[in-house]
FIMARTOR-997958 format. One record per residue (C-alpha): residue in one letter; x, y, z. Coordinates in steps of 0.1 Angstrom, whole numbers, padded with zeros to 4 digits, always signed. Layout:
<recs>
aXYZ/...
</recs>
This chain:
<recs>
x-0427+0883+0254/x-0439+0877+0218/x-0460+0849+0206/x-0440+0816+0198/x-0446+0820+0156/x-0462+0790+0139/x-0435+0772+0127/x-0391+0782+0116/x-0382+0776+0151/x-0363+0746+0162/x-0364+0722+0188/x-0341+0737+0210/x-0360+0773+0203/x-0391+0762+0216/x-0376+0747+0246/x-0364+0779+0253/x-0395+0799+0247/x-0417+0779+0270/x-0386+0776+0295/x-0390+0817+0294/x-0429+0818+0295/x-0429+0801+0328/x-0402+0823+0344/x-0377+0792+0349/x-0337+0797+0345/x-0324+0771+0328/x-0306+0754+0363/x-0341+0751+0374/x-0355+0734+0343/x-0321+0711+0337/x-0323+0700+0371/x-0360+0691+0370/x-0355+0665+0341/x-0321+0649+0356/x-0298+0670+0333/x-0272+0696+0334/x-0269+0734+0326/x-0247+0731+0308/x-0268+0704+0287/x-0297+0725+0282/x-0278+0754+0270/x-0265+0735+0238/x-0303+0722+0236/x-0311+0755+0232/x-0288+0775+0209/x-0290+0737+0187/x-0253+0727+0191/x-0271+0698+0201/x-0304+0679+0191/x-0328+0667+0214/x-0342+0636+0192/x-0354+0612+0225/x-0391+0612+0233/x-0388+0599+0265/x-0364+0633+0271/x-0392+0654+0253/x-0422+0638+0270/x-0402+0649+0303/x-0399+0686+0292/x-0433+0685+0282/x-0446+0675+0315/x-0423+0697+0338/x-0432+0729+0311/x-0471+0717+0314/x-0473+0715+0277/x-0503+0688+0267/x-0486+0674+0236/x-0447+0671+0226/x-0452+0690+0190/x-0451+0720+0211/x-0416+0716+0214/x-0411+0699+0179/x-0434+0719+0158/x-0456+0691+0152/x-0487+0697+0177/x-0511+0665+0178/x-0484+0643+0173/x-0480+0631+0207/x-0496+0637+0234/x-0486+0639+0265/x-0505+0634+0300/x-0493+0655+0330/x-0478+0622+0344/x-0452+0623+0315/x-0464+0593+0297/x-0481+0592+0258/x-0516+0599+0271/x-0544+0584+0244/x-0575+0600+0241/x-0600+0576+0262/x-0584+0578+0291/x-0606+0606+0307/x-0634+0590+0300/x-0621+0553+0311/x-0606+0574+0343/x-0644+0589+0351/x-0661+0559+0346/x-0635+0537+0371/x-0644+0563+0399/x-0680+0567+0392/x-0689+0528+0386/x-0711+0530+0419/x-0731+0560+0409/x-0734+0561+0372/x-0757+0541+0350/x-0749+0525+0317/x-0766+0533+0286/x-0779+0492+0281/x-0779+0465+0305/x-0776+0429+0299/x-0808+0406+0309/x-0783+0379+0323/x-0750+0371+0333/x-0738+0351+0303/x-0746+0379+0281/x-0727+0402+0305/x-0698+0379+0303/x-0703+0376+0263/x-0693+0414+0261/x-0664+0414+0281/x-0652+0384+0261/x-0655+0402+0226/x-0642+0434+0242/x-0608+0411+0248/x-0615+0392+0218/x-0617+0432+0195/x-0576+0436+0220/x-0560+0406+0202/x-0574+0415+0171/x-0575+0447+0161/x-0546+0467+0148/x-0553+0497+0165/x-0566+0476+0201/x-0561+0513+0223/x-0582+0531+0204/x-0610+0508+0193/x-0608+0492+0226/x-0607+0521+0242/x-0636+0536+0230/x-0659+0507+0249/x-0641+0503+0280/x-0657+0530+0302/x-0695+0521+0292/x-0685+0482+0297/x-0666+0487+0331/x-0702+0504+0343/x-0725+0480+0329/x-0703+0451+0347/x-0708+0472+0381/x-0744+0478+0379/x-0752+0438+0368/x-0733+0429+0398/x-0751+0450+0425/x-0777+0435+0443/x-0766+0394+0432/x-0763+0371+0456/x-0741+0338+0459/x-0736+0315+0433/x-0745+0346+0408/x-0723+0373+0430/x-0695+0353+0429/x-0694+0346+0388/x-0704+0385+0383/x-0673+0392+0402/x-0653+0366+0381/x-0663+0389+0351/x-0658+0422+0364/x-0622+0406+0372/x-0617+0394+0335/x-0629+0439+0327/x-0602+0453+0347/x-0579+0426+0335/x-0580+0446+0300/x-0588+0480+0311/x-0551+0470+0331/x-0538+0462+0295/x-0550+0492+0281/x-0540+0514+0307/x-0503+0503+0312/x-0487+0524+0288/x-0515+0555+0284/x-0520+0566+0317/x-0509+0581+0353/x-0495+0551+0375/x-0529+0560+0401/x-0553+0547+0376/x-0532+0523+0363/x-0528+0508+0395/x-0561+0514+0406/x-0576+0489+0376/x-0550+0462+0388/x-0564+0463+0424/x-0600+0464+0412/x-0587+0431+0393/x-0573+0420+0422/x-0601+0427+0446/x-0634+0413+0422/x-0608+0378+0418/x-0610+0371+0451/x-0651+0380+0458/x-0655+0354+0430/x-0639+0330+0452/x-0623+0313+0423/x-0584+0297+0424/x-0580+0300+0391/x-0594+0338+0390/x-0571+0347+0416/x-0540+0333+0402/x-0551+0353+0370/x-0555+0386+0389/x-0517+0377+0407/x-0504+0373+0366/x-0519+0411+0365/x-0503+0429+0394/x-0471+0410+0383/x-0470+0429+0352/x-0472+0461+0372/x-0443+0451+0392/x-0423+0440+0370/x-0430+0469+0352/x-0419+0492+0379/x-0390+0475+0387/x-0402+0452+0418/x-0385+0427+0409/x-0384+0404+0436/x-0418+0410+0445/x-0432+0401+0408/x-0411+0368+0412/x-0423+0361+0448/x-0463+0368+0436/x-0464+0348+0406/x-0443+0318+0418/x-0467+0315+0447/x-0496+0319+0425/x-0482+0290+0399/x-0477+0269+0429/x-0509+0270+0440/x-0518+0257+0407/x-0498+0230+0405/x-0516+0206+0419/x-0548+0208+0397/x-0532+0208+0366/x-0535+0169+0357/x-0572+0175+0361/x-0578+0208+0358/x-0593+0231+0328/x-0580+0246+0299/x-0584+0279+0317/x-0566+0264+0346/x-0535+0257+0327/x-0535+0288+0308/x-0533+0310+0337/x-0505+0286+0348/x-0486+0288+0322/x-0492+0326+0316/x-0475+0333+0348/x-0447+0307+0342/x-0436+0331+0312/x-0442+0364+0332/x-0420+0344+0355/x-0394+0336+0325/x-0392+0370+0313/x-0389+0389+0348/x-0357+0365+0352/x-0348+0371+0323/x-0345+0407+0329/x-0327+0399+0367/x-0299+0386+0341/x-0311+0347+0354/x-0308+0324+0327/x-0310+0292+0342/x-0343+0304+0365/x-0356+0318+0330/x-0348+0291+0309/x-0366+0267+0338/x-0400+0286+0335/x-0399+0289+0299/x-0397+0248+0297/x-0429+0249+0318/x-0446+0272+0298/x-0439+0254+0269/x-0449+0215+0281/x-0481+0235+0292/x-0491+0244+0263/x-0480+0213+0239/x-0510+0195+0263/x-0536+0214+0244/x-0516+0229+0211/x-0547+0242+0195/x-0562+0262+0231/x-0551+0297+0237/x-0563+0318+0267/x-0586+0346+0258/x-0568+0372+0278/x-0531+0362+0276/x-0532+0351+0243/x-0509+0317+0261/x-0507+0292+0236/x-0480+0276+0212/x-0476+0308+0195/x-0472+0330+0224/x-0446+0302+0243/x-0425+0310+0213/x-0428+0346+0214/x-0415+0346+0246/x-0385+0327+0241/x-0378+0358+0220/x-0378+0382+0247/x-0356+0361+0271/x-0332+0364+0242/x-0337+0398+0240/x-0333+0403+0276/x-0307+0383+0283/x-0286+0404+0257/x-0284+0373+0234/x-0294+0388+0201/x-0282+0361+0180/x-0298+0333+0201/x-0334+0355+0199/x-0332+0358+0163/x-0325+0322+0159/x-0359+0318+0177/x-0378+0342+0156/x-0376+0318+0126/x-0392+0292+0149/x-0417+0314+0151/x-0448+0308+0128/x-0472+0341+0128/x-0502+0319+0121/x-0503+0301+0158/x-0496+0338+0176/x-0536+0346+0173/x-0529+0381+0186/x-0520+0407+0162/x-0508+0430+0194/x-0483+0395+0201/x-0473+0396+0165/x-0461+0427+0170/x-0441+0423+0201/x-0425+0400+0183/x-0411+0420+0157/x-0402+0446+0182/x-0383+0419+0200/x-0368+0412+0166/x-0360+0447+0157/x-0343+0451+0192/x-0320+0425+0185/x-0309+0433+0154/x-0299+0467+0167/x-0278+0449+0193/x-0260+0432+0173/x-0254+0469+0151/x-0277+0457+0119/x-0299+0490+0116/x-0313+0474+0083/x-0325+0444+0099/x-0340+0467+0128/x-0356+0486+0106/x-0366+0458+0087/x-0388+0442+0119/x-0403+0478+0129/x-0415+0481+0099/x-0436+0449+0101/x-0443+0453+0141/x-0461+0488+0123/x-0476+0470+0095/x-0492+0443+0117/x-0502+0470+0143/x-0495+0504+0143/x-0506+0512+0182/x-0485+0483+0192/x-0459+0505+0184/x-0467+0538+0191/x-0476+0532+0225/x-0451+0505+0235/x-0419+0522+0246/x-0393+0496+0239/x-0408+0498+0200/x-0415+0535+0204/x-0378+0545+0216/x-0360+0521+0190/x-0376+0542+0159/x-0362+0574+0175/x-0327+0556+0182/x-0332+0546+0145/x-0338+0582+0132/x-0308+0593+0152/x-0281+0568+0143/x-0292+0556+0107/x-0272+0565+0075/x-0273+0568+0044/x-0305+0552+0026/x-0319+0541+0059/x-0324+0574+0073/x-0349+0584+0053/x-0369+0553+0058/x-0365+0556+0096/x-0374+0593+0096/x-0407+0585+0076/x-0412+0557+0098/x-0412+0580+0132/x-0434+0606+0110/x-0458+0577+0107/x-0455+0566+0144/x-0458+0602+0156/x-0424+0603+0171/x-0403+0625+0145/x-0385+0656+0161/
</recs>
């Protein structure tokens, strides 16, 4: 077989080729990515475009190709992990350092605790305010996941249990950067090493944090009932400190009230969703100016979320109505702000306003370009957009997937 040439071929082509260069028929390869002969074939000889890159990340994976521009013509675009998900490049490094925190030392370690804890703090403080959080996060994630690991060993009591509450609060972000970058083992693995230093810390609050982290897994993965189940229990146990308790207390609390809100939101339950939401939002209103360092719950982020329930319970008009309540100056994290416009965008697609779509992804990009890329419900809307835009707005939705990396 000849060498694929550098560029003239199409989507379809290149399918094709690599199809060939592993010795697959085309049944075999259809059938591995949920789709029909018949389907494949027009893929092929390009009486049909493949545009989806959800579709292409799957080809990618089953034809072992490391990045999707081998099939688009675009190499480095987006890369793709063998797990089928946009890969970004610190995850082998973040991956290493999870499995080799007992035997690896770090390059600097703290004299105390409270300088230990310091780090992790800007590390989260560098995810709600950076533009680009994956990578610049990223890139200090490994070496701080170590250094927490080797300041814990040896402590004992009062000391053992807060180096376990900060270790906790380091796999609560390496969970946020790992949800959409890499394979479900690692990202699951940081959750239960959440899970697991929350409740050496001994701590109520810590643990009903690290129950607000495996429910964004599940809910993720489509355990719904258990997400509900976890963080209702969680809230509960909660409840009764909250007259008293710390601002940390009732940010955790009302953290998992919204996960709540949202997850029955997505069950289709307005009333349940509704019901949380109302608790998020008194929880907040009792210290308007406080937002939590890691969930980013505050005013801001209460109204955010009534955003997404619109959104998810397929009432565009209502969730746009909510944006304008909205004011971008009390939503402290830029990767919120633009969740908030991708919420936006969404709805304006429902209700079959591609301008107004386009309109909100364009400032979800502008406010934060990885929030985008790597976030599928933003991600998949520009490639919807490329595909069904007309007229003027094509153009501007095909340069906007060039800039996000997902043009085919």
């Amino acid at each position: 077989m000849t060498d694929l040439p550098a560029e003239g071929l199409t989507t379809g082509e290149r399918v094709r080729y690599h199809r060939e260069r592993r010795g697959m028929t085309r049944p075999v390869l259809a059938g591995l990515v949920g789709r029909t002969p018949d389907w494949l074939k027009k893929i092929e000889n390009g009486d049909r475009q493949l545009r989806n890159v959800g579709m292409l990340a799957r080809l990618a994976q089953v034809l072992r190709l490391d990045d999707i521009g081998a099939l688009t013509g675009t190499p480095g675009a987006v890369p793709v992990g063998p797990w089928g998900k946009l890969s970004h490049a610190s995850v082998p490094a973040l991956r290493e350092a999870i499995h080799a925190s007992a035997y690896r030392r770090p390059n600097d370690l703290p004299t105390t605790l409270d300088e230990l804890a310091g780090r992790v703090r800007q590390t989260w403080t560098l995810w709600h305010s950076s533009a680009h959080q994956r990578t610049e996060v990223g890139a200090l994630l490994p070496e701080l996941l170590l250094t927490c690991h080797a300041t814990a060993r040896g402590r004992e009591g009062a000391e053992r249990r807060q180096a376990y509450r900060i270790i906790a609060e380091a796999y609560a972000l390496a969970q946020q950067y790992a949800a959409h970058t890499s394979e479900p083992e690692l990202y699951w693995l940081t959750v239960d090493r959440a899970r697991m230093a929350a409740e050496e810390a001994d701590d109520p609050v810590m643990l009903a944090a690290s129950a607000w982290i495996s429910a964004n897994g599940l809910a993720a993965s489509g355990h719904t009932d258990e997400c509900l189940r976890l963080v209702e229990d969680a809230a509960e146990s909660l409840r009764p400190m909250l007259e008293e308790g710390s601002e940390s207390l009732r940010g955790v609390f009302g953290s998992l009230a919204l996960k709540a809100a949202v997850t029955f939101a997505q069950d289709g339950r307005d009333g349940d969703a509704w019901r949380w939401w109302d608790e998020a939002d008194r929880t907040a209103k009792q210290a308007p100016a406080y937002w939590h360092p890691w969930t980013a719950f505050g005013v801001g982020n209460v109204a955010v979320h009534a955003v997404t329930i619109g959104v998810e319970l397929h009432t565009p008009g209502a969730a746009l109505r909510r944006v304008a309540d909205v004011d971008p100056a009390t939503v402290p994290s830029v990767e919120r702000r633009s969740r908030l416009y991708i919420d936006a965008a969404r709805s304006e697609y429902s209700r079959h306003e591609p301008a107004g779509a386009l309109h909100y992804l364009k400032k979800a990009y502008e406010t934060s370009p990885e929030g985008v890329r790597y976030v599928p419900a933003g991600r998949s809307l520009v490639v919807e957009l490329t595909r069904t835009a007309t007229g003027p707005l094509r153009a501007d939705a095909v340069e906007l997937a060039e800039s996000v990396g997902v043009a085919a």
